[in-house]
C-alpha positions as CSV (number, residue, x, y, z in Angstrom):
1,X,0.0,0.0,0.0
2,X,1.5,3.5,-0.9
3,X,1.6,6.6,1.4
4,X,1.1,9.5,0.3
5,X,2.1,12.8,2.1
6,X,0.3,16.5,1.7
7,X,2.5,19.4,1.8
8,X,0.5,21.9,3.1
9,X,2.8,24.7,2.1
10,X,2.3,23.7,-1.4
11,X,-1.5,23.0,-0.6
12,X,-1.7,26.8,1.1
13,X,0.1,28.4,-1.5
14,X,-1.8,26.8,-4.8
15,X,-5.2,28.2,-3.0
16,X,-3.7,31.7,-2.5
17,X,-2.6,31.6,-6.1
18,X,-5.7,30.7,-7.5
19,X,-7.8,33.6,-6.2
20,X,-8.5,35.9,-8.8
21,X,-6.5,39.2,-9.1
22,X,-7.7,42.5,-8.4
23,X,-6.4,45.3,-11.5
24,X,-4.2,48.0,-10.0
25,X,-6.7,51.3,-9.3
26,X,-10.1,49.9,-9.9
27,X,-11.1,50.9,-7.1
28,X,-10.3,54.3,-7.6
29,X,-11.4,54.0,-11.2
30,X,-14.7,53.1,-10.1
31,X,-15.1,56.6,-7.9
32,X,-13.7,58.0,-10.7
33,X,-16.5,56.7,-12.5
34,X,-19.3,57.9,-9.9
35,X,-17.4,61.6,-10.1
36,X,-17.8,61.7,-13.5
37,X,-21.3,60.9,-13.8
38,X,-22.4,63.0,-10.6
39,X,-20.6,66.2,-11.7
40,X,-21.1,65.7,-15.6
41,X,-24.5,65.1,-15.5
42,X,-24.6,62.0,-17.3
43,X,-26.4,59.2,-15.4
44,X,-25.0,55.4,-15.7
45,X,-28.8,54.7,-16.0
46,X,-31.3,56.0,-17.7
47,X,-35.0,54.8,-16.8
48,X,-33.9,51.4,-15.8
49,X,-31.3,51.1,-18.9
50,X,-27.8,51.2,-19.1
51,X,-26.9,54.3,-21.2
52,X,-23.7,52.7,-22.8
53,X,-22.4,56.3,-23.8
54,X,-22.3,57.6,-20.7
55,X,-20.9,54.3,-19.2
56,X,-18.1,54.8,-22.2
57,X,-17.3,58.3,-21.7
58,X,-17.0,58.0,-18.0
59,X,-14.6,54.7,-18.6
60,X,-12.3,56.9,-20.5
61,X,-12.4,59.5,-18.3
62,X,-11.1,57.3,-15.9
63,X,-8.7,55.5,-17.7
64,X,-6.7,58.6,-18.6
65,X,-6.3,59.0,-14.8
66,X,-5.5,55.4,-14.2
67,X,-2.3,55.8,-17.2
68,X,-1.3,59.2,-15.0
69,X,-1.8,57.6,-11.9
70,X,-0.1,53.8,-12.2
71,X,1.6,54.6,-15.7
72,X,-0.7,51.6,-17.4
73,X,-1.2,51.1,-21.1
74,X,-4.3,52.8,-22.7
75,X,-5.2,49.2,-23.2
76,X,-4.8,47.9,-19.7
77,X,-6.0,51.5,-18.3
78,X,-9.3,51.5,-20.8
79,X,-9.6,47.5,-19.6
80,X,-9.7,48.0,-15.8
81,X,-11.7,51.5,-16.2
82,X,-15.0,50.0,-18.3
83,X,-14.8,47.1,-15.3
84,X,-15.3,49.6,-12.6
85,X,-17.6,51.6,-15.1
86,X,-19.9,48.5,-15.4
87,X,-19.8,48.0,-11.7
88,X,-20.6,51.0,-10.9
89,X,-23.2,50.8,-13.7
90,X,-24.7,48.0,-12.0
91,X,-24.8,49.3,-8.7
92,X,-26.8,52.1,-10.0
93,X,-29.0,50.3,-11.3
94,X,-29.9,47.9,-8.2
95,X,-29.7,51.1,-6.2
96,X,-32.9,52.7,-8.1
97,X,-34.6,49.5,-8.4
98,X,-35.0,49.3,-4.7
C-alpha cells in the first residue's frame, strides 16, 4: 500500500494563487466613475437602462487618470476603467430598483 504525504505549504500556496486578481486602481477607477457621472450630469442609468455612452465616456475619463496615476497602457487602463464603469453601472442600477 503507498503513502502519500500532503504538503501543506504547497496546498496553502496553490489556493492563495488561484484567487482571482484585483487590476491595479479599480477601485479608484470606479469613484472616478461615480465623479464623473455626478458632476457631468450624465447618469449610468437612464429609466432602468444602461446608457452605454455615458458608461463609455465616464470609462475613459477614468482610464486617462489610471495611465497618470499607475503609468498603465491605454489598453490595460481602458480595460480595468470600463470594469469599474460597469460596476458601478450595475450598482446604479440595483440602487434605483429598490
Amino acid at each position: 500500500m503507498s503513502h502519500r504525504t500532503v504538503s501543506w505549504n504547497t496546498l496553502s500556496r496553490s489556493l492563495h494563487d488561484s484567487r482571482p486578481k484585483i487590476p491595479a486602481g479599480l477601485l479608484s477607477a470606479r469613484a472616478q466613475v461615480q465623479g464623473f457621472a455626478r458632476f457631468q450630469r450624465r447618469p449610468l442609468v437612464v429609466a432602468g437602462k444602461f446608457d452605454r455612452s455615458a458608461i463609455m465616456a465616464a470609462a475613459a475619463a477614468a482610464a486617462t487618470g489610471l495611465q497618470e496615476r499607475y503609468g498603465l497602457t491605454r489598453a490595460a487602463a481602458l480595460s480595468t476603467a470600463l470594469k469599474a464603469a460597469w460596476q458601478a453601472a450595475k450598482m446604479a442600477r440595483a440602487a434605483t430598483a429598490h
